[in-house]
C-alpha positions as CSV (number, residue, x, y, z in Angstrom):
1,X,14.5,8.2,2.8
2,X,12.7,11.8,1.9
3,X,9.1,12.2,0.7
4,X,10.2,12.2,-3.0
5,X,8.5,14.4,-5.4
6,X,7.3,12.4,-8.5
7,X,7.3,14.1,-11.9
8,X,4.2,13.5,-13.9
9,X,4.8,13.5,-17.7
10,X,1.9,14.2,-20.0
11,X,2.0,14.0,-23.8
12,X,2.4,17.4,-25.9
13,X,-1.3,16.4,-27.4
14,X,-3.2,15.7,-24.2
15,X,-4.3,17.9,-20.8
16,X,-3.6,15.0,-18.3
17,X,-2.5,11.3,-18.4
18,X,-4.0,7.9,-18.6
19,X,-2.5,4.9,-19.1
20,X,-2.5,0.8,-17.9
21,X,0.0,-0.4,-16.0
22,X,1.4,-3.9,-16.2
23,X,4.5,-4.6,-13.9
24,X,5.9,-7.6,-12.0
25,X,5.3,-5.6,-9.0
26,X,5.4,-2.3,-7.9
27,X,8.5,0.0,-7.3
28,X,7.7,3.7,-6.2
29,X,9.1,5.5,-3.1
30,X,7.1,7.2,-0.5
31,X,6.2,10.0,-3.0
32,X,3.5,13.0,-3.6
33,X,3.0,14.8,-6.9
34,X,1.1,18.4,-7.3
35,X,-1.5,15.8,-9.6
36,X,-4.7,13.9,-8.2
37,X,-4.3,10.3,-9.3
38,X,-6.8,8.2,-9.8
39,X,-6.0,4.5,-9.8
40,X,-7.8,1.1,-10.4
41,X,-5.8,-2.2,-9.3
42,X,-6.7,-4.7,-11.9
43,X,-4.6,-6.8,-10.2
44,X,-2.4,-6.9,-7.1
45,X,-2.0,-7.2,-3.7
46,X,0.0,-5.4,-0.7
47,X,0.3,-2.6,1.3
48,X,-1.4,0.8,0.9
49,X,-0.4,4.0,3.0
50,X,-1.9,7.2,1.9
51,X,-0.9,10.1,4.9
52,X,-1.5,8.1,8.4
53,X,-3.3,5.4,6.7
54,X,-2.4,1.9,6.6
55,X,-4.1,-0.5,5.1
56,X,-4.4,-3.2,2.4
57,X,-5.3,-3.2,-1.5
58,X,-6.5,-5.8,-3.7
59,X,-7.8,-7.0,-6.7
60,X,-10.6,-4.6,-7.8
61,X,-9.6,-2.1,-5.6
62,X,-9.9,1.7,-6.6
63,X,-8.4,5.1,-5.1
64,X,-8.5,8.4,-5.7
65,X,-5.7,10.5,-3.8
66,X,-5.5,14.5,-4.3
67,X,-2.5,16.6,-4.9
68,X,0.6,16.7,-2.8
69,X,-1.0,14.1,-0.4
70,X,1.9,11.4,0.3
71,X,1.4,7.9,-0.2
72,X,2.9,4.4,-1.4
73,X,1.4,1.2,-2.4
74,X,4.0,-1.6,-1.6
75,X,3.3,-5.4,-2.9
76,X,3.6,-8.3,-0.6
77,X,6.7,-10.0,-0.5
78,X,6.0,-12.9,-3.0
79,X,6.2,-10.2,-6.1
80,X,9.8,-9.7,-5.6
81,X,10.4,-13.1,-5.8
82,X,12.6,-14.0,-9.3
83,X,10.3,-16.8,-9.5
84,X,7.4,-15.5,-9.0
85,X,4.7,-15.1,-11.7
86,X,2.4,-12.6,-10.0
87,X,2.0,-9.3,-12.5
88,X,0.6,-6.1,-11.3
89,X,-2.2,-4.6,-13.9
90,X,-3.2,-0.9,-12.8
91,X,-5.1,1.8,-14.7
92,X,-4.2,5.5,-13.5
93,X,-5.4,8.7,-14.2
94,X,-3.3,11.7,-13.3
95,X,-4.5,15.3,-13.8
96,X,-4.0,18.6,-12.1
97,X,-6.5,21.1,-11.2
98,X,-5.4,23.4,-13.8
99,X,-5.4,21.1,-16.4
100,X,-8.9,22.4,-18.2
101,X,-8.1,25.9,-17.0
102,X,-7.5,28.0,-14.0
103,X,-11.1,28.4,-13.3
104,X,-12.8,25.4,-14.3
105,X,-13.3,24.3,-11.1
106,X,-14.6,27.4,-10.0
107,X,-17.2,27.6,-12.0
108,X,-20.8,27.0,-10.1
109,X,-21.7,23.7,-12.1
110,X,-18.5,22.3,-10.7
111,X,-19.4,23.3,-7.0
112,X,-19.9,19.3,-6.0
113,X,-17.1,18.3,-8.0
114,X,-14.8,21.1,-6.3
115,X,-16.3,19.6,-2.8
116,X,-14.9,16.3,-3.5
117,X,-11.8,17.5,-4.9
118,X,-11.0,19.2,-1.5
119,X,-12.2,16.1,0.3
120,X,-9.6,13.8,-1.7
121,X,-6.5,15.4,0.1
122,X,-7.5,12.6,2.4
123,X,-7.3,10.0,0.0
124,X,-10.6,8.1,-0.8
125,X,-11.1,4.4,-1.2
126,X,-14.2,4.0,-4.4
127,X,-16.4,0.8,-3.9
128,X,-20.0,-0.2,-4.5
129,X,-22.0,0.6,-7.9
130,X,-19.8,3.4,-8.5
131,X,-17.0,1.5,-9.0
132,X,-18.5,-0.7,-11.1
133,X,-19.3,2.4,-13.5
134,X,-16.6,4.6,-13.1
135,X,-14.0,1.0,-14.5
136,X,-16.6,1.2,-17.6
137,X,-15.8,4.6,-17.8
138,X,-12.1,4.2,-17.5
139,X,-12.4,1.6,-20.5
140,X,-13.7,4.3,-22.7
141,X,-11.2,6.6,-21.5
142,X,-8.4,4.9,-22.5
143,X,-9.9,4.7,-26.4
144,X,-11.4,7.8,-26.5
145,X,-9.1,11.1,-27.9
146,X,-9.9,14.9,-28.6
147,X,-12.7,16.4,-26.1
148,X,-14.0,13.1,-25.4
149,X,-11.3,12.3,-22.8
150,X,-12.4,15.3,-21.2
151,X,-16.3,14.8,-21.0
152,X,-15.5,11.0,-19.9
153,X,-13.5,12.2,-17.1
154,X,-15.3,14.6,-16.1
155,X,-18.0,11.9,-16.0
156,X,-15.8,9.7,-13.5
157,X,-15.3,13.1,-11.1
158,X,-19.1,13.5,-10.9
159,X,-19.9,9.9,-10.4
160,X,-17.5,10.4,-6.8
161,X,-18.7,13.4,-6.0
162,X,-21.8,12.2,-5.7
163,X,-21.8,8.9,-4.7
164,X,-22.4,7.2,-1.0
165,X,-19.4,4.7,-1.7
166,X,-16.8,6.7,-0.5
167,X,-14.7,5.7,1.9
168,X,-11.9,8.4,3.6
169,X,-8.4,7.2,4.2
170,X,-6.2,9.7,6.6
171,X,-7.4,11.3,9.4
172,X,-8.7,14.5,9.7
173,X,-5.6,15.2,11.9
174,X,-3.5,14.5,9.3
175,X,-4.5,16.9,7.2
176,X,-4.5,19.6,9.3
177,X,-1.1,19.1,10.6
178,X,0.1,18.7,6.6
179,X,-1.5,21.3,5.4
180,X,0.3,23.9,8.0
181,X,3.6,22.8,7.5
182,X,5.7,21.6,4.6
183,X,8.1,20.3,7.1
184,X,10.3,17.5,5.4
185,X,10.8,15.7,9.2
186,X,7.3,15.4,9.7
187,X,7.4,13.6,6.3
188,X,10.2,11.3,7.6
189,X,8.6,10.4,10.8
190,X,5.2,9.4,9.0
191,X,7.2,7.2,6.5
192,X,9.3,5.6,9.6
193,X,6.1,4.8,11.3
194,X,4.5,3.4,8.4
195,X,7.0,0.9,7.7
196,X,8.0,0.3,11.5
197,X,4.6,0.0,13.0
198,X,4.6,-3.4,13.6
199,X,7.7,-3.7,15.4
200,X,8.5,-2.5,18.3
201,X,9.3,1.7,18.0
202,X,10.9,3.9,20.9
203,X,11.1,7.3,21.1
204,X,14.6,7.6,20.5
205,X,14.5,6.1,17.4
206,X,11.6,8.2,16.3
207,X,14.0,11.6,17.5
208,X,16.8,10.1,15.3
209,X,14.8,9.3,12.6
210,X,14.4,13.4,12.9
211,X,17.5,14.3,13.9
212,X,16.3,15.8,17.0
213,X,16.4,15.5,20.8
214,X,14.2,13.5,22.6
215,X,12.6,16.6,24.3
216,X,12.7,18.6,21.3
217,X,11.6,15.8,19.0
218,X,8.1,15.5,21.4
219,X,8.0,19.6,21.6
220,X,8.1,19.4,17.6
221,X,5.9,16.6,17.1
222,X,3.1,18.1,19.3
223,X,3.0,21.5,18.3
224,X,2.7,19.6,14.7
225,X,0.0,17.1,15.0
226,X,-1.8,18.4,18.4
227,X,-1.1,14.7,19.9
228,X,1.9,13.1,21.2
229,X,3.9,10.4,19.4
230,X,2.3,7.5,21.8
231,X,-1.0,8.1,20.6
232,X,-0.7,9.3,16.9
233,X,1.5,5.9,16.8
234,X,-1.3,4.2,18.8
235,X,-3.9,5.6,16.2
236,X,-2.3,4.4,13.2
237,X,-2.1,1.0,15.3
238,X,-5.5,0.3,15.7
239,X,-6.4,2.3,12.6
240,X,-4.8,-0.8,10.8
241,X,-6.3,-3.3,13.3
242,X,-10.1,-2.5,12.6
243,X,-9.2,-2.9,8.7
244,X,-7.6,-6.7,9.9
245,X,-11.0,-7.0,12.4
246,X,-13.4,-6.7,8.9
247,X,-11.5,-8.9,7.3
248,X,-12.0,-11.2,10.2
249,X,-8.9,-13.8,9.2
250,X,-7.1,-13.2,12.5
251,X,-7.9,-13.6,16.3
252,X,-8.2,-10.9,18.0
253,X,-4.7,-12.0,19.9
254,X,-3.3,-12.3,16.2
255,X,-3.8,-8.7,15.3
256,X,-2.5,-7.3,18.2
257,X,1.1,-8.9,17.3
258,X,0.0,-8.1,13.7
259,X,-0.2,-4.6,14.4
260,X,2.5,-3.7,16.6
261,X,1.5,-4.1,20.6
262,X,3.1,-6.3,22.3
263,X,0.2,-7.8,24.4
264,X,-3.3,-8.8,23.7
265,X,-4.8,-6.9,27.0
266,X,-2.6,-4.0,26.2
267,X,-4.0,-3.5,22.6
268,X,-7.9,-4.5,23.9
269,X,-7.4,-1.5,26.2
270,X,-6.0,0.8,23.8
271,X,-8.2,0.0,21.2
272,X,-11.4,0.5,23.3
273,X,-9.9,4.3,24.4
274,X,-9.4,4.9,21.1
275,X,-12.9,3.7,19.1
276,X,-15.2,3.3,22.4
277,X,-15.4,-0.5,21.5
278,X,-14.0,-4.1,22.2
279,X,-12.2,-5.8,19.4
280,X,-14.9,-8.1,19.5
281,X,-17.3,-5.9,19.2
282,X,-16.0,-4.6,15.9
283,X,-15.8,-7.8,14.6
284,X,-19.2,-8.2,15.0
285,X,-20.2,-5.7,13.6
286,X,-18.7,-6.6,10.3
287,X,-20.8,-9.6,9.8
């Protein structure tokens, strides 16, 4: 499947779009749009990967992605079950840079705001107080009209800009490599990965997956990401198994299997080249 480009529609009378989601569960593709989206799960639970991030969502979660940076957010299985009760309830904000004006955002009161905008090609997950007042502000957005839906937004982007409660989602890699190439294969190999990496995934099938040689496939993929498929895989790997160590559910033998590697040892030494740290060591940290 390609990185599908999602059309945003946005009422004749308004500059950008807000609106409440409520869905059994969620159905979008791997997908990127030219809008920054702002989004507030009410309620729901799965699978979030936003560039070479994987990771969960939940209830009360809240993201703010920039434009053209690809990501899904998949439901766990027990949404797509006919019986299942389970509802998704979202509120989503899209809006482009242009949408007050060209240069809005240039202008030197919106210096912080611009900052963060840049920042949000990497996808940022919104927690502490500021959540708390940016859903308030969301509430009013959604019953204010005229210039008042501007000024409240424009509330919500300086509460992120200049909040502490940030945390980043892709790697800095990532963005790099994305931002020099517009390379649909490159797309195809992240969205393989992201819905392969817990199974078991070979080189080969990477190189089909881009209809490439093997040689040429690991000459492409370098010159791309400056790593080698191994360790971006790897990366993405244990990137997902610290989120799993926080939440401390799993043994550390658990989330090895749970992420991919096919031994316990094998992932404990990968994971302390990779972050400096034991599993363990993560884990306590977290408490």
């Amino acid at each position: 499947m390609s990185l599908v480009l999602e059309e945003i529609s946005v009422k004749r009378e308004h500059s950008f779009r807000s609106k409440i989601d409520v869905l059994p569960h969620i159905e979008v593709p791997w997908h990127h749009h030219p809008e920054y989206e702002l989004i507030f799960i009410e309620k729901s639970h799965g699978t979030l990967v936003v560039g070479d991030c994987i990771d969960h969502f939940k209830d009360g979660d809240m993201i703010f992605i920039g434009p053209n940076t690809p990501h899904i957010m998949k439901n766990d299985d027990l949404f797509y079950s006919k019986e299942s009760e389970e509802r998704v309830i979202a509120w989503v904000v899209h809006f482009k840079e242009d949408s007050f004006g060209k240069e809005f955002f240039q202008l030197p009161e919106m210096r912080r705001i611009k900052e963060m905008l840049i920042n949000s090609f990497k996808g940022i997950r919104i927690e502490g107080s500021t959540k708390y007042k940016i859903i308030q502000h969301l509430k009013n957005l959604h019953s204010s009209d005229y210039s008042q839906r501007i000024i409240v937004l424009l509330q919500i982007l300086q509460l992120i800009a200049q909040s502490e409660d940030l945390e980043y989602l892709a790697s800095d890699s990532f963005v790099e490599s994305f931002r020099q190439s517009s390379n649909q294969k490159l797309y195809k190999i992240y969205e393989y990965v992201s819905e392969n990496f817990q199974q078991k995934i070979d080189l080969d099938e990477a190189a089909k997956v881009a209809n490439m040689s093997k040689t040429a496939f690991c000459r492409f993929f370098k010159s791309k990401t400056q790593k080698t498929f191994s360790e971006f895989l790897n990366e993405m790997r244990i990137n997902y198994a610290q989120k799993l160590l926080a939440e401390g559910k799993l043994t550390v033998a658990q989330i090895a299997y749970e992420c991919g590697f096919n031994s316990p040892s094998y992932f404990n030494k990968q994971f302390k080249a990779n972050t400096g740290y034991a599993p363990l060591e993560i884990r306590n940290k977290s408490y």
